[in-house]
One Martini backbone bead per residue (centre of mass of N, CA, C, O) as a GRO file, in nm:
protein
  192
    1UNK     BB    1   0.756  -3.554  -0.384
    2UNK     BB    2   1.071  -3.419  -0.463
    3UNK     BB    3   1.289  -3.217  -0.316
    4UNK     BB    4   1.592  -3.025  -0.435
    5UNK     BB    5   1.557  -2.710  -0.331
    6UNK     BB    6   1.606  -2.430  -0.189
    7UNK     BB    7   1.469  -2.133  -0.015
    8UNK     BB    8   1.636  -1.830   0.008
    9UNK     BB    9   1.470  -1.632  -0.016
   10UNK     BB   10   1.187  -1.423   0.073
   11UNK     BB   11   0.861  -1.493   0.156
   12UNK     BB   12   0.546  -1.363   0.164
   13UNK     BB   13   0.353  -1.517   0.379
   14UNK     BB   14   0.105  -1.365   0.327
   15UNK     BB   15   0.142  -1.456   0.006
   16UNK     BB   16   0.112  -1.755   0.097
   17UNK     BB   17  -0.077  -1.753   0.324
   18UNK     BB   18  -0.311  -1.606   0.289
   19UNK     BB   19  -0.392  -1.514   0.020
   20UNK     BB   20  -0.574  -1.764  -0.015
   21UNK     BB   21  -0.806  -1.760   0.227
   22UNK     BB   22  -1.002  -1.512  -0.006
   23UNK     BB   23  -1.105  -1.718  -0.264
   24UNK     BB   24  -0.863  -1.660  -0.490
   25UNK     BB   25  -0.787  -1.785  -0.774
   26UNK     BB   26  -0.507  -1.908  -0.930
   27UNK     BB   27  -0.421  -1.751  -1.235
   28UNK     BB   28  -0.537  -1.482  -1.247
   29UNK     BB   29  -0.485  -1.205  -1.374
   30UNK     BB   30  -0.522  -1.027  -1.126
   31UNK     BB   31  -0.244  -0.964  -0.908
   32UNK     BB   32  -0.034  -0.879  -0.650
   33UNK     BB   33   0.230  -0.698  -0.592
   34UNK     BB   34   0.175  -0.722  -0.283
   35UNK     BB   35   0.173  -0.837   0.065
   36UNK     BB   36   0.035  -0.772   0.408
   37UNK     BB   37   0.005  -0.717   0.822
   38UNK     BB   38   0.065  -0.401   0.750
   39UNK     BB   39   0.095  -0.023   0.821
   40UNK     BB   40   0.189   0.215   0.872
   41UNK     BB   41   0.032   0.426   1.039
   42UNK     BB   42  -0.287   0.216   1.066
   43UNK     BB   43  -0.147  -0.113   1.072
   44UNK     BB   44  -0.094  -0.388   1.297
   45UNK     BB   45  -0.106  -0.685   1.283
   46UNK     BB   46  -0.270  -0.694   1.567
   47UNK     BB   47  -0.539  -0.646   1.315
   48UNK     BB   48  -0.598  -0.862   1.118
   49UNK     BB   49  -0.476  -0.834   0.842
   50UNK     BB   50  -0.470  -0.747   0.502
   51UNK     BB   51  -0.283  -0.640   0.247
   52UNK     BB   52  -0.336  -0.551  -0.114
   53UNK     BB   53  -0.171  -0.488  -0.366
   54UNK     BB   54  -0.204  -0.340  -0.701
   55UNK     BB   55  -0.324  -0.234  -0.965
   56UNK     BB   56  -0.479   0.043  -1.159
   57UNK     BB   57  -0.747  -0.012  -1.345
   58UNK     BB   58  -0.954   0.011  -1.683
   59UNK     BB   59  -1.044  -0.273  -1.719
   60UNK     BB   60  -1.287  -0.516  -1.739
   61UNK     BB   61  -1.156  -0.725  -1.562
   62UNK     BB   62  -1.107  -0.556  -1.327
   63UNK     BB   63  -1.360  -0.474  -1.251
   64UNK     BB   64  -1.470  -0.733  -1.214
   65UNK     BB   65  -1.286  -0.826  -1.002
   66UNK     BB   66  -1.313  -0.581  -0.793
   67UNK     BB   67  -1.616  -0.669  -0.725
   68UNK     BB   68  -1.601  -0.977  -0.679
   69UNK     BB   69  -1.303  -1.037  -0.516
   70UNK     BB   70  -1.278  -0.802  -0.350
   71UNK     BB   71  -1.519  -0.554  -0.264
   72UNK     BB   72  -1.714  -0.870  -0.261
   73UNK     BB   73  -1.550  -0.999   0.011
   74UNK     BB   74  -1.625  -1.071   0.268
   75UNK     BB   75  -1.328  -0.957   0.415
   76UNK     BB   76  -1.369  -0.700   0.327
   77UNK     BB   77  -1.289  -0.340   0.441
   78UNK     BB   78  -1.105  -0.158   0.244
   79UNK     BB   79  -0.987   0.154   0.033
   80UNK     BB   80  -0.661   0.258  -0.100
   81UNK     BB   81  -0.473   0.533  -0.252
   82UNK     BB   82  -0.166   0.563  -0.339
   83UNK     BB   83   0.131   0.780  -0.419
   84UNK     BB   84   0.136   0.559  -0.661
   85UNK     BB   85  -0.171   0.457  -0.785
   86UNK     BB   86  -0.206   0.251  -0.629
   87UNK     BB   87  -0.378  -0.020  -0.445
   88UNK     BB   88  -0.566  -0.074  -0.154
   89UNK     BB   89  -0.667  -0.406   0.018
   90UNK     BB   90  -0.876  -0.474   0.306
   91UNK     BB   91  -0.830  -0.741   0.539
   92UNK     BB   92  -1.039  -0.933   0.775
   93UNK     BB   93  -0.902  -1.193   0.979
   94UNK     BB   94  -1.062  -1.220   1.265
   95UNK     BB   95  -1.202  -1.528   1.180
   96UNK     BB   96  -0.901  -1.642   1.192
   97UNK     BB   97  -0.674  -1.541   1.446
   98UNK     BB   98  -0.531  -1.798   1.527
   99UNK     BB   99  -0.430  -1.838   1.207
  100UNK     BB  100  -0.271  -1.549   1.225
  101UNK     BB  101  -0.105  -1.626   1.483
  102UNK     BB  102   0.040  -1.892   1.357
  103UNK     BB  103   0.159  -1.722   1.121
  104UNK     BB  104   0.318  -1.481   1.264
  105UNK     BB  105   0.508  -1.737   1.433
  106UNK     BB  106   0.547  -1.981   1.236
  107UNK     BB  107   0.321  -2.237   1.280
  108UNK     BB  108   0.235  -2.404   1.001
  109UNK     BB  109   0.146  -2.645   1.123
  110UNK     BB  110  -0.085  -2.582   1.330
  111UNK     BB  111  -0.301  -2.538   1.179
  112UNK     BB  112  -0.581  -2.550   1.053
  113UNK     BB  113  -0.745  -2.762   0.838
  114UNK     BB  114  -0.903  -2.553   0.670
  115UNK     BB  115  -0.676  -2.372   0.627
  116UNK     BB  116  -0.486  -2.604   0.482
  117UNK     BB  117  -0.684  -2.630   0.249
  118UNK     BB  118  -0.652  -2.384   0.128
  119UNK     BB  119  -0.403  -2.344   0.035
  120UNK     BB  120  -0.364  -2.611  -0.134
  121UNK     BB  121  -0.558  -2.559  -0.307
  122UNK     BB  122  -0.433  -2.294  -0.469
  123UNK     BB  123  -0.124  -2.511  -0.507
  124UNK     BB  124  -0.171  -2.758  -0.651
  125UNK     BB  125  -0.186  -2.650  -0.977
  126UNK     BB  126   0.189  -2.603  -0.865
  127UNK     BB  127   0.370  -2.832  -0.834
  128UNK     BB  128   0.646  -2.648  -0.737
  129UNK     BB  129   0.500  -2.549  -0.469
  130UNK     BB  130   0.344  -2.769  -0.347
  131UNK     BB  131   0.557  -2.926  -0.181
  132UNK     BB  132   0.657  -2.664  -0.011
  133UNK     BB  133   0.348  -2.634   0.116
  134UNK     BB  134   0.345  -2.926   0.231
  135UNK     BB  135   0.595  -2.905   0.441
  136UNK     BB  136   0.499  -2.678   0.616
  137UNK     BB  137   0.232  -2.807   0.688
  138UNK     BB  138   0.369  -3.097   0.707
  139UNK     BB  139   0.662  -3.194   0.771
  140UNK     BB  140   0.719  -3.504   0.886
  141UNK     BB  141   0.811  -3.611   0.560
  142UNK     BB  142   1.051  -3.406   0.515
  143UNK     BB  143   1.298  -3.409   0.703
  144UNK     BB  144   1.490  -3.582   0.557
  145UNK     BB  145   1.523  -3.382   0.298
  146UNK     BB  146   1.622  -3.154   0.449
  147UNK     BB  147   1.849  -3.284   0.570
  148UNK     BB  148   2.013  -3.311   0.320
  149UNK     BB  149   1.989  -3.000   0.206
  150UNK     BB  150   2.146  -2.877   0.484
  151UNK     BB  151   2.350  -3.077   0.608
  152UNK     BB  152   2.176  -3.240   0.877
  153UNK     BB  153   2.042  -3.312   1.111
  154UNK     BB  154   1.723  -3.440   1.204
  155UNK     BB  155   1.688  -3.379   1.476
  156UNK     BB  156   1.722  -3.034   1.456
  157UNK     BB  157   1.458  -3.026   1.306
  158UNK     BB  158   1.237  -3.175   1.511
  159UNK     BB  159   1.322  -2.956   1.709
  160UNK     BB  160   1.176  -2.726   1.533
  161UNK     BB  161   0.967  -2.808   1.301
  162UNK     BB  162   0.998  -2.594   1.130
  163UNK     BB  163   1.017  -2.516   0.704
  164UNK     BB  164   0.946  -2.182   0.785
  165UNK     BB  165   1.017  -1.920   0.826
  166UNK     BB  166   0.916  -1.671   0.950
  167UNK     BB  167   0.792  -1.344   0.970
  168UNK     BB  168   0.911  -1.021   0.837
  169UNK     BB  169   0.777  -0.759   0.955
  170UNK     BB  170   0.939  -0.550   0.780
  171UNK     BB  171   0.827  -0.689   0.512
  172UNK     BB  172   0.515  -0.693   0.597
  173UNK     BB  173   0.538  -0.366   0.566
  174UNK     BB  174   0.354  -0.092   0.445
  175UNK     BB  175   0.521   0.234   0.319
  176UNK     BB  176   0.288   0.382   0.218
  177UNK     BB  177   0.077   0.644   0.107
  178UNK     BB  178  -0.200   0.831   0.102
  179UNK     BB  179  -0.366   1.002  -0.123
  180UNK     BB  180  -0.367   1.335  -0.209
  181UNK     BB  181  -0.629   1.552  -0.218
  182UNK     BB  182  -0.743   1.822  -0.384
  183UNK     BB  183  -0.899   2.125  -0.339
  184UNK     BB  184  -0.997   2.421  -0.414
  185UNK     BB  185  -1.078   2.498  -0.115
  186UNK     BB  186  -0.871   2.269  -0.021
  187UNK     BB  187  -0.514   2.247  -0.076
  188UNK     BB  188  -0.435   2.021   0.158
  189UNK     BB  189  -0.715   1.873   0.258
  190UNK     BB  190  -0.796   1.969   0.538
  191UNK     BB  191  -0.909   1.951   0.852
  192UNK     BB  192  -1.128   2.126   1.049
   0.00000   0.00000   0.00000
């Protein structure tokens, strides 16, 4: 396959390389509204989270999906409800902090074997992405496409190596607060 066009816009890293990991298959009615690596004042990125962002239904879909792919994923840790209704689940992803690490750094060639097959895996059948996600995780094939693309010398990317930006720490980080309950006797909540 040949890149045509670059992406120019942001795409979230967490939810282009993580959020395959979590073993949840494209194309499911459920998707998350955006994914994180950190979470304000709760988690920063250096906790190998990730935090999957979704809108809380009450059909039996949704119930079926949050029981078996969220609250039943191996990797799930916990959940909390946002200030806006909407739910954050998150994922621990300590168990392979190598490629978690190497995700956050840019590295997106050097991850490990397993993990680019999953990755490559949820994009497959999507063959629009997936020839992008084939450049990031494998470069040096494309190479050559991107020098015509950025209309730049090939040595300049080989020695770049990485065909996909870092991830802007600040765009991966969810800002949202967690709902307060009131209850009758203690109406703002408050810890003893």
């Amino acid at each position: 396959m040949k890149l045509k066009t670059l992406n120019v816009d942001y795409i979230q890293k967490s939810r282009l390389f993580l959020y395959p990991l979590l073993g949840i298959k494209r194309g499911v009615s459920t998707t998350p509204i955006e994914t994180y690596t950190s979470w304000e004042d709760k988690y920063c990125f250096t906790d190998n989270k990730l935090i999957c962002r979704y809108y809380l239904r009450d059909d039996q879909d949704f119930k079926i999906f949050e029981e078996v792919k969220l609250r039943g994923n191996a990797l799930f840790h916990s959940f909390h409800e946002l200030e806006d209704g909407t739910g954050v689940y998150i994922f621990d992803l300590s168990k392979i902090e190598k490629d978690f690490w190497k995700i956050i750094r840019g590295q997106y060639s050097q991850l490990s074997i397993p993990t680019k097959n999953k990755i490559k895996a949820f994009f497959k059948n999507k063959s629009e992405h997936y020839v992008y996600i084939q450049s990031y995780l494998d470069p040096k094939n494309y190479y050559p496409m991107y020098a015509q693309l950025y209309n730049c010398e090939l040595a300049s990317l080989k020695t770049a190596k990485e065909l996909c930006s870092k991830p802007d720490l600040v765009k991966e980080k969810l800002e949202l607060g967690v709902k307060v309950m009131c209850t009758q006797n203690n109406p703002l909540n408050l810890q003893p």
